[in-house]
C-alpha positions as a printed Julia matrix, in Angstrom:
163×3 Matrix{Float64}:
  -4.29  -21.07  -13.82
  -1.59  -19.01  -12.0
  -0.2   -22.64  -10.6
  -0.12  -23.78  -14.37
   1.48  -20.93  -15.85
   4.14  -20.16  -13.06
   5.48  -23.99  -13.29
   5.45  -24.07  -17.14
   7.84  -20.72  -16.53
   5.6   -17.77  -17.43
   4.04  -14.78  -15.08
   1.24  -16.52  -13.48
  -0.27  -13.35  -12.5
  -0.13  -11.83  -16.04
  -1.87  -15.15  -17.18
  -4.59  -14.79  -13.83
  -5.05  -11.38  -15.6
  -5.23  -12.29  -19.04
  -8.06  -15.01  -17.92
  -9.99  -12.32  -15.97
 -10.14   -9.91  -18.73
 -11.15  -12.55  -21.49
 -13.89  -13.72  -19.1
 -15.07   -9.74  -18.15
 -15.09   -8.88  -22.18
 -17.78  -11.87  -23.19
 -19.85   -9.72  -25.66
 -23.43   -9.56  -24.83
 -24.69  -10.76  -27.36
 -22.88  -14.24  -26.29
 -24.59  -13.72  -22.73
 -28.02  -12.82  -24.72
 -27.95  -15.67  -26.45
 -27.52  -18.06  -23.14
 -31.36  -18.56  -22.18
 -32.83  -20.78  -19.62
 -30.91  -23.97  -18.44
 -27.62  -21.69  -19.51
 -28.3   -19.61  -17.29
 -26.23  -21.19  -14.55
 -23.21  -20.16  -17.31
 -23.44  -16.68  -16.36
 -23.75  -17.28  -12.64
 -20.53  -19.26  -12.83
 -18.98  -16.64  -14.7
 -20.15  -13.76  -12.27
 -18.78  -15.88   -9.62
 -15.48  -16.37  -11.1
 -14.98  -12.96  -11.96
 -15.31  -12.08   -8.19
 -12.82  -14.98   -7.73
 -10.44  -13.19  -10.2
 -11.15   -9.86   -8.54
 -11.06  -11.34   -4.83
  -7.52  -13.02   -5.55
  -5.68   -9.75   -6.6
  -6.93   -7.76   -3.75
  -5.71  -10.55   -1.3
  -2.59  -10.91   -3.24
  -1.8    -6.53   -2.83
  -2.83   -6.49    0.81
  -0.64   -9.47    1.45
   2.4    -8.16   -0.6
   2.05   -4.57   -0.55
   1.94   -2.05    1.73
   0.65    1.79    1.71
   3.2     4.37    0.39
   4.95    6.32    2.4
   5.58    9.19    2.84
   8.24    9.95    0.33
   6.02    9.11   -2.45
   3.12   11.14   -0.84
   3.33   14.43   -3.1
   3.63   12.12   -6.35
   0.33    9.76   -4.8
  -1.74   12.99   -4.08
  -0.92   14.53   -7.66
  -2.14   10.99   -9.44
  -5.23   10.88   -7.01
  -5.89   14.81   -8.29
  -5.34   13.97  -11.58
  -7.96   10.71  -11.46
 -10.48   13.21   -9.84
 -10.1    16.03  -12.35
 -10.19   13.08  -15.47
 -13.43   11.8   -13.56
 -14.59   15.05  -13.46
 -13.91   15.76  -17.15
 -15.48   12.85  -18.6
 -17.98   12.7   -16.52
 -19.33   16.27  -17.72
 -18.63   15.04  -21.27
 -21.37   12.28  -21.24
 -23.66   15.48  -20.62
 -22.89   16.63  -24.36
 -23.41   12.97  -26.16
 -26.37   12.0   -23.73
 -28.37   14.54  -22.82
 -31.25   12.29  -21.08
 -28.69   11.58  -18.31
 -29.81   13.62  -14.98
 -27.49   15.29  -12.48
 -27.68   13.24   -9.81
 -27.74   10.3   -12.51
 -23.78   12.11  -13.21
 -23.27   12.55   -9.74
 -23.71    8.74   -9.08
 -21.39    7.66  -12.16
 -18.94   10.28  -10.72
 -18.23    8.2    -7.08
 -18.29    5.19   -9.35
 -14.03    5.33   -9.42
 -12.61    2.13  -11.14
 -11.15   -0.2    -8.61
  -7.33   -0.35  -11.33
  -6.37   -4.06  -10.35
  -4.77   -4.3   -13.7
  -2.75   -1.12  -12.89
  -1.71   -2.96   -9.9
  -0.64   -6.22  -11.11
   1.21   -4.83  -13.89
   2.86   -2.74  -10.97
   4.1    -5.75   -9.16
   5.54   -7.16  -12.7
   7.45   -3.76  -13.34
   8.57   -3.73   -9.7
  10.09   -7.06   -9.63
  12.0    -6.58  -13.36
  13.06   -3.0   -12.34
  14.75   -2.46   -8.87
  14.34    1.15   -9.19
  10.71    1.15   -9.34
   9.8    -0.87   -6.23
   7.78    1.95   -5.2
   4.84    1.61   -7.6
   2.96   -1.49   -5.95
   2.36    0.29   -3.22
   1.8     3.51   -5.1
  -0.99    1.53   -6.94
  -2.88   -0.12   -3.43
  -2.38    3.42   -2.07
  -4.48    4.79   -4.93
  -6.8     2.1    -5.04
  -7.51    2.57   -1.43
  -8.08    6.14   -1.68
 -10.82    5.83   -4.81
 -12.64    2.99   -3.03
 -13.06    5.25    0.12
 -13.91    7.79   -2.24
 -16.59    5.25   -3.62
 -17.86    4.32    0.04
 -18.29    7.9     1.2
 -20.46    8.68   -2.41
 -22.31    5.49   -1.22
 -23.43    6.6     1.57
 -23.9    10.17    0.36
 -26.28    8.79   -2.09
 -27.77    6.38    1.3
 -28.33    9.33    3.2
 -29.86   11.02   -0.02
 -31.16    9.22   -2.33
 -31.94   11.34   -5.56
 -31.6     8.31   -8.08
């Protein structure tokens, strides 16, 4: 796909992206309605998905590096502000669903998104706009951060299990 695209002239990552989101936003009532023999379908597209996935973290560690530390104060704000969001919607799900336990909320709340779409679309800003070369690695920086954040609420919930 990205081979395709870039030689016809367009962003092959955008069109990587574009692929991986169409395949990650199958409705489920398309994958409901794949039974038996189709079920290899939904394997493939599991597998794919991680392919998608796989291919954008190897593309940021191989292009990108970890901010420094000019950019530090602006990286610790956005990584305070994605706690405090987390935080906030988090506690909101306890007013809509009220079945939903604490540690059931403490689990969702280590559950940070991974943002590869935040970082792709960094890389496409950085290479139109000079200025702005700092936000790829602004983008892995954060990224890193949540999934340690994710790893250490992993093995919180190892160590304890209360789900």
């Amino acid at each position: 796909m990205y081979a395709l695209v870039s030689g016809g002239g367009g962003s092959g990552l955008l069109a990587v992206l574009i692929f991986g989101l169409t395949l990650a936003n199958v409705s489920n009532e398309a994958k409901e309605s794949i039974a038996g023999a189709e079920q290899g379908i939904l394997i493939f597209h599991s597998d794919l998905s991680f392919l998608v996935r796989s291919f954008f973290f190897v593309l940021l560690g191989a292009s990108v590096a970890v901010i420094d530390s000019s950019y530090a104060i602006a990286t610790v704000l956005i990584l305070t502000g994605l706690v405090i969001a987390r935080v906030i919607s988090v506690c909101s799900t306890t007013w809509s669903l009220k079945s939903i336990s604490w540690s059931e909320r403490e689990l969702v709340f280590w559950l940070f998104p991974r943002g590869l779409v935040n970082a792709v679309l960094a890389i496409q800003v950085a290479g139109k706009e000079p200025a702005l070369v700092f936000l790829p690695e602004m983008a892995l920086t954060v990224i890193l951060v949540t999934n340690l954040l994710m790893v250490l609420g992993a093995f919180r919930f190892r160590l304890h299990p209360t789900v």
